[in-house]
MMTF fields as JSON, N, C-alpha, C and O atoms, coordinates in Angstrom:
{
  "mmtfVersion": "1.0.0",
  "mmtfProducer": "UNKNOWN",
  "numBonds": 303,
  "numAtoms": 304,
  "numGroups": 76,
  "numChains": 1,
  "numModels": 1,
  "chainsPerModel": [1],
  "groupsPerChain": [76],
  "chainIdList": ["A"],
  "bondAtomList": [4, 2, 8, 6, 12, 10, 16, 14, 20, 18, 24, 22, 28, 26, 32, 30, 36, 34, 40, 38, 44, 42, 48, 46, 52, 50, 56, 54, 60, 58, 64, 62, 68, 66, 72, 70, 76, 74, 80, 78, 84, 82, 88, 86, 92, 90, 96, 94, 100, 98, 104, 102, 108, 106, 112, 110, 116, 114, 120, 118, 124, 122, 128, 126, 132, 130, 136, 134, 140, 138, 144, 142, 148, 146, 152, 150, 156, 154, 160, 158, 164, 162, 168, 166, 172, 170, 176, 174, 180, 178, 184, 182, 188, 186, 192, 190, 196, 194, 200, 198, 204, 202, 208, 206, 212, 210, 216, 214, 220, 218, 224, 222, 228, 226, 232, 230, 236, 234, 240, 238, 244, 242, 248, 246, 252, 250, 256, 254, 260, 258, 264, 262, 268, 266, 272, 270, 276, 274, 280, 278, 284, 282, 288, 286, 292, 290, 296, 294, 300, 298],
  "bondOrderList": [1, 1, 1, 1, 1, 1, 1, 1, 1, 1, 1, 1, 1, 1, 1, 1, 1, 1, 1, 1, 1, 1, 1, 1, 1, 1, 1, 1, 1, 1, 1, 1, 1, 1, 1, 1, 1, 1, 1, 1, 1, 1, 1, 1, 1, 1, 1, 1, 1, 1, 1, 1, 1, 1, 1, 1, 1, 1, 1, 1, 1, 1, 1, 1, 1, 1, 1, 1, 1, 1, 1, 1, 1, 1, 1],
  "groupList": [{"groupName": "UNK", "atomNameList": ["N", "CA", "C", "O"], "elementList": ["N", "C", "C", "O"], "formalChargeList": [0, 0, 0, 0], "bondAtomList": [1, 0, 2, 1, 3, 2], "bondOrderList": [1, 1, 2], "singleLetterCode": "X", "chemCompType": "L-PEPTIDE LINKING"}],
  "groupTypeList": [0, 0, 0, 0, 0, 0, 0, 0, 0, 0, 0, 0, 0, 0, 0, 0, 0, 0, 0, 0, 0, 0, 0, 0, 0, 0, 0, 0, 0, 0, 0, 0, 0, 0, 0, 0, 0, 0, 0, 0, 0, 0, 0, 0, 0, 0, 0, 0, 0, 0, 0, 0, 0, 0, 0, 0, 0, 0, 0, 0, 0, 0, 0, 0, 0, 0, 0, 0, 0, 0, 0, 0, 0, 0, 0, 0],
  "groupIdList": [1, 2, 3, 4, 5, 6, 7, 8, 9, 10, 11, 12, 13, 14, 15, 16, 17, 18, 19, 20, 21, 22, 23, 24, 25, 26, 27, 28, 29, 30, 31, 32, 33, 34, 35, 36, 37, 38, 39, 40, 41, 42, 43, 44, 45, 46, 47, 48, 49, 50, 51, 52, 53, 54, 55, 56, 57, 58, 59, 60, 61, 62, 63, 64, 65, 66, 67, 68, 69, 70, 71, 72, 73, 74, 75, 76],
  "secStructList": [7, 7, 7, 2, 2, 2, 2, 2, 2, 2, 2, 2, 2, 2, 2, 2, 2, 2, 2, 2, 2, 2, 2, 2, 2, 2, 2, 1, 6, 6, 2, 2, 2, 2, 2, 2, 2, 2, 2, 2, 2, 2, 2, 2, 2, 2, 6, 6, 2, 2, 2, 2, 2, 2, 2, 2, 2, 2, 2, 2, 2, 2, 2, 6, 6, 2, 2, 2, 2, 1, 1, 7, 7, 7, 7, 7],
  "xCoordList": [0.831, 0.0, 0.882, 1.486, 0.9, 2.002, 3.385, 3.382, 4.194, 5.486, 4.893, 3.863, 6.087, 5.631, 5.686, 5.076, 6.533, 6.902, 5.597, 5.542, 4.469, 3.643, 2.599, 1.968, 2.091, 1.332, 1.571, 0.636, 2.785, 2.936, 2.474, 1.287, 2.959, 2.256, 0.76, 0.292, 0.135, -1.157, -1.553, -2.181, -1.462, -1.713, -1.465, -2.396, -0.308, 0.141, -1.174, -1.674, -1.647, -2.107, -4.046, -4.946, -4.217, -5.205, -5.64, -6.732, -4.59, -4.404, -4.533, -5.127, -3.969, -3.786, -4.944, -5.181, -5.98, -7.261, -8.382, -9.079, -8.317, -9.319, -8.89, -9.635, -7.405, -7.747, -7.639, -7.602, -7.609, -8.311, -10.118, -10.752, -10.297, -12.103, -12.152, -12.479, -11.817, -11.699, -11.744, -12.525, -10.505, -10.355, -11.526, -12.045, -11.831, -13.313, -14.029, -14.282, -14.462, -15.951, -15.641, -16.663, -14.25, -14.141, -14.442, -14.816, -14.217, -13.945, -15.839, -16.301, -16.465, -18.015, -18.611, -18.439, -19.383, -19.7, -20.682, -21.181, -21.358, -22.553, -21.685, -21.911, -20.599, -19.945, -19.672, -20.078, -18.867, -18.208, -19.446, -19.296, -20.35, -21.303, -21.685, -21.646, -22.049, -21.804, -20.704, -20.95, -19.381, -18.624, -18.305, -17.897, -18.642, -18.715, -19.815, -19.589, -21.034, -21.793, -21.672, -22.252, -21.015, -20.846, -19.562, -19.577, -18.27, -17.571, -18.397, -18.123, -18.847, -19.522, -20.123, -19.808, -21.3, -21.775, -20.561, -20.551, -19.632, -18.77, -18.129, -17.809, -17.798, -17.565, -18.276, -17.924, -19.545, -20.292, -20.497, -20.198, -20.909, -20.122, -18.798, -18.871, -17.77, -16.337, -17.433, -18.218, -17.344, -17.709, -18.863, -18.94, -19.762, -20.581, -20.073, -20.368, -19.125, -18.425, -17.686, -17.875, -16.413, -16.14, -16.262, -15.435, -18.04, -18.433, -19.147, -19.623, -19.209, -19.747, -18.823, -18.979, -17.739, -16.253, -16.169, -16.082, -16.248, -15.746, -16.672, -16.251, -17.908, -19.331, -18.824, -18.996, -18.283, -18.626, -16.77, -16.743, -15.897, -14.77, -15.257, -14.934, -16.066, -16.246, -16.791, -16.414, -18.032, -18.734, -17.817, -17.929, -16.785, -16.541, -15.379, -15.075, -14.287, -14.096, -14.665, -13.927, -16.02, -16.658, -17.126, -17.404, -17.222, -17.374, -16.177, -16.274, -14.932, -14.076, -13.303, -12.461, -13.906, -14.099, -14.928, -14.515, -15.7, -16.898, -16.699, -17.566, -16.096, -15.54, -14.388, -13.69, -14.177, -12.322, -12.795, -12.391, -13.895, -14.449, -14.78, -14.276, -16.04, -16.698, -15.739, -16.173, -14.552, -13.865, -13.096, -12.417, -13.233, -13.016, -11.835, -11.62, -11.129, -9.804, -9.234, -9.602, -8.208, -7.715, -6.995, -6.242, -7.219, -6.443, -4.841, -4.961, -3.874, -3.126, -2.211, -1.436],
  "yCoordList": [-1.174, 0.0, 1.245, 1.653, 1.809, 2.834, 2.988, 2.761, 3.328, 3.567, 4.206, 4.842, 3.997, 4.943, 6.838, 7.673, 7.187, 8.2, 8.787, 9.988, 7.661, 8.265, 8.145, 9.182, 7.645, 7.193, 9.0, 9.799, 9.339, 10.703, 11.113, 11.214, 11.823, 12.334, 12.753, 13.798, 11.729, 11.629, 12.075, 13.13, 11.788, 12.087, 14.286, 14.962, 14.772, 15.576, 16.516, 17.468, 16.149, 16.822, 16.535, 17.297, 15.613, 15.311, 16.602, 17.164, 16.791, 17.541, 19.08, 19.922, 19.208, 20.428, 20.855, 22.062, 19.879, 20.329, 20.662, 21.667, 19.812, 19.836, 21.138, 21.614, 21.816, 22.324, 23.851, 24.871, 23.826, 24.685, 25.165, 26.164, 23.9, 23.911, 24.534, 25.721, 23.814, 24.86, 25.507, 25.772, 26.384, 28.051, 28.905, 29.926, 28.268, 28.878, 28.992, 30.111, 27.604, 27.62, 28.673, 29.222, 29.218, 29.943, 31.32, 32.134, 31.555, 32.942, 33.755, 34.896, 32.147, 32.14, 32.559, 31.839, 33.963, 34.514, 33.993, 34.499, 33.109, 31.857, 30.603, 30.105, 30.285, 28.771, 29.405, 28.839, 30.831, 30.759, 31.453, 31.321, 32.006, 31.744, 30.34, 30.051, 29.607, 28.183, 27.328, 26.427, 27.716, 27.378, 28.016, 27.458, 29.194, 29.926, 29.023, 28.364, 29.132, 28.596, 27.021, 26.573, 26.084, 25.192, 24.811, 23.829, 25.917, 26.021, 26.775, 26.044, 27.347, 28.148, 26.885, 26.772, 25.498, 24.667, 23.709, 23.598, 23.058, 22.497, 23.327, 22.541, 24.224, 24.817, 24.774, 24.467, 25.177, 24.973, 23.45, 23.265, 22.548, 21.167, 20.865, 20.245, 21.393, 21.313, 21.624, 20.77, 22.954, 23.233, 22.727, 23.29, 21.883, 21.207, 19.74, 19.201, 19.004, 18.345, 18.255, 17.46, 19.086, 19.62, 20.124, 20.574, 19.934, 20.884, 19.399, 19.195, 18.442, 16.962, 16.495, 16.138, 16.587, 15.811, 16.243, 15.585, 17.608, 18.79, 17.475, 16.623, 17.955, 17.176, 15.47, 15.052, 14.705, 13.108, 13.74, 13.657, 14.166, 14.073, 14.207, 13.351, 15.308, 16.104, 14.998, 14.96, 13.773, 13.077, 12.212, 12.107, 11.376, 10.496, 10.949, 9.934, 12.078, 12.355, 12.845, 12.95, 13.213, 12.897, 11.459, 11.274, 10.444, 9.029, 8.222, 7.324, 8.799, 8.3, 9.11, 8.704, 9.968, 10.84, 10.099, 9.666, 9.956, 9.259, 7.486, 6.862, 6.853, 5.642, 5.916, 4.951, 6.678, 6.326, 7.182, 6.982, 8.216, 8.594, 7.127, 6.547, 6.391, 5.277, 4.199, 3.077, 4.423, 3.313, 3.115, 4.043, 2.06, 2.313, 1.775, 0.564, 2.484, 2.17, 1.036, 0.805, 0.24, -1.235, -0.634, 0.302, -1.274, -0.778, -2.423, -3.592, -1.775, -3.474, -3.174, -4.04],
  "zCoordList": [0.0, 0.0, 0.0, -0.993, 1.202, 1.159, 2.349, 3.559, 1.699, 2.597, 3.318, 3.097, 5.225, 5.761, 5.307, 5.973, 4.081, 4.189, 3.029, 2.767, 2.322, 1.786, 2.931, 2.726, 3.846, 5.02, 5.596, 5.537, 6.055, 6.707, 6.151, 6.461, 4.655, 4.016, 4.063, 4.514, 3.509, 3.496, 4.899, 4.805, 5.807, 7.094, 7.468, 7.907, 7.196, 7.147, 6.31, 6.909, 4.921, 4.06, 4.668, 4.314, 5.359, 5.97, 7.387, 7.467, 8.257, 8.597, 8.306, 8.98, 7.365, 6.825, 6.202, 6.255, 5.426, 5.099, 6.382, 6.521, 6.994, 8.491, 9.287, 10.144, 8.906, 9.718, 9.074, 9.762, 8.069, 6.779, 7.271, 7.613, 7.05, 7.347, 8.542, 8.557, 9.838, 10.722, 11.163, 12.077, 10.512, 10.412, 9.665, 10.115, 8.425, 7.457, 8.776, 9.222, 9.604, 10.322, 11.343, 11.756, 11.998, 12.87, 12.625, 13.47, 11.189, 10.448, 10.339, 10.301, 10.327, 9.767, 11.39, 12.374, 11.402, 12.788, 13.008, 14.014, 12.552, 13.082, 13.87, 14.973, 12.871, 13.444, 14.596, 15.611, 14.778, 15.953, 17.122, 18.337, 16.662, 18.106, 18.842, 20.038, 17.763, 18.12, 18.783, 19.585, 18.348, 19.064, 20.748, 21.767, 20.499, 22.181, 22.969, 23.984, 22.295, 23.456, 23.596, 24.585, 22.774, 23.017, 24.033, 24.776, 23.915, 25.001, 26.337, 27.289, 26.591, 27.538, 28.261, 29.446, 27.489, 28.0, 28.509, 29.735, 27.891, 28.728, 29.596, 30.488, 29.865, 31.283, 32.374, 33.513, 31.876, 33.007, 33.598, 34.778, 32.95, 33.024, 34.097, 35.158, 33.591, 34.355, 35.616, 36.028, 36.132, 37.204, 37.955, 39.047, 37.758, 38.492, 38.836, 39.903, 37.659, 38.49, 39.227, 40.148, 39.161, 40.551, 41.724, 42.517, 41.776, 42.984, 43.267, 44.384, 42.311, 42.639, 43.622, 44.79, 42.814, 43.2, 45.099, 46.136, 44.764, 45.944, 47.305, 48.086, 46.965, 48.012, 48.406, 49.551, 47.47, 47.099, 48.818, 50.046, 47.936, 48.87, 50.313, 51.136, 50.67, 51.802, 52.797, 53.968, 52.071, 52.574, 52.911, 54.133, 52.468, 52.631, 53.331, 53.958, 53.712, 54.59, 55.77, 56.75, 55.871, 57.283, 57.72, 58.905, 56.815, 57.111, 57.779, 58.615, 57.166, 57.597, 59.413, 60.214, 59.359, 60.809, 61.601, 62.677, 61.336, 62.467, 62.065, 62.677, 61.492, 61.811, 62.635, 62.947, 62.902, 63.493, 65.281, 66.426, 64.63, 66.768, 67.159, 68.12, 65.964, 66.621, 66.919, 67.179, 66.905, 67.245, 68.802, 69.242, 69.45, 70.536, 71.276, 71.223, 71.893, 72.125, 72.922, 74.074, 72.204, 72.801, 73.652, 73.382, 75.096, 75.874, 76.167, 76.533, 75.85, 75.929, 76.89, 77.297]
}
């Protein structure tokens, strides 16, 4: 089929069109409202899982607080 050095190639020029298109859809002031609010929605995203993350941590370090009060001391 192809050498690796036509494989790059092709790959390289694959590249180079996509990101041609791209740039057009960025240039196009519809694509790029679209692209804002579609970044705008994954942000907001980021930040509710981390405020998941933040809660899920908080709980299970107070679980692990109140297993270790409820535990009662070996006296040896």
């Amino acid at each position: 089929m192809f050498n690796s050095n036509g494989s790059k190639l092709c790959l390289f020029a694959a590249g180079v069109v996509v990101g041609a298109g791209a740039y057009a859809l960025i240039q196009n002031g519809t694509a790029k409202k679209a692209a804002v609010a579609v970044m705008s929605k994954g942000l907001e995203l980021q930040e509710k899982v981390a405020e998941m993350a933040a809660r899920a941590k908080e709980s299970a370090e107070d679980i692990v607080a109140e297993a270790k009060a409820a535990q009662t001391p070996v006296n040896g």
